[in-house]
Residue, then its C-alpha position, 0 to 999 in steps of 0.5 A: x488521523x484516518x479511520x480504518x477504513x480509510x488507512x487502506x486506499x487500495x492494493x497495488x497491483x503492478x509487476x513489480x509488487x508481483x514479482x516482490x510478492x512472488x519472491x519474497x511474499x510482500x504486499x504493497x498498498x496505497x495507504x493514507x498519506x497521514x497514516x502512521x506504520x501502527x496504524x497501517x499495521x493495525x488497519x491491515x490485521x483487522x481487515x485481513x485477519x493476518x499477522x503482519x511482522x513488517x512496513x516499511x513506508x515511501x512518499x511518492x511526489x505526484x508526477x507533472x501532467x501537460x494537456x495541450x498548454x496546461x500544466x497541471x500535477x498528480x497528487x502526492x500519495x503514500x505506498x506501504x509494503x507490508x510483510x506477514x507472518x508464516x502461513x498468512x495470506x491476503x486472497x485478494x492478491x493470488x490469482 
């Protein structure tokens, strides 16, 4: 079981998690791949200091990579998109 600080690895910025931001208020995360959706939800609200009203979790397969004649493969991780409460923020993403 992670610890708090490691349920969290690290936000994801791309362009479509800003759009999923900028439309529906989501914010999506690299998370553990062991930890659990009240773990996530609980890691998040302690950290942040917000209310999060809901997870919803996907395991990604790590993609093949080819460097010359070696083939080799990404690991595997786990992304959470998270929701909250009216009036919450999380700073690290507007800007």
């Amino acid at each position: 079981m992670p610890t708090i600080h490691r349920t969290i690895v690290r936000p994801l910025i791309t362009e479509k998690s800003s759009t999923a931001f900028q439309d529906r208020g989501e914010y999506t995360f690299e998370v553990h791949p062991d930890a659990t959706k009240p773990q996530i939800r609980a890691a998040i609200e302690q950290l942040f200091g917000v209310t999060v009203t809901g997870v919803w979790t996907a395991n990604q397969r790590g993609k093949d990579k080819r460097v010359g004649q070696s083939i080799g493969r990404k690991n595997h991780w786990k992304k959470a998109i998270v929701t909250l409460g009216e009036g919450d923020t999380i700073p690290i993403f507007e800007g």
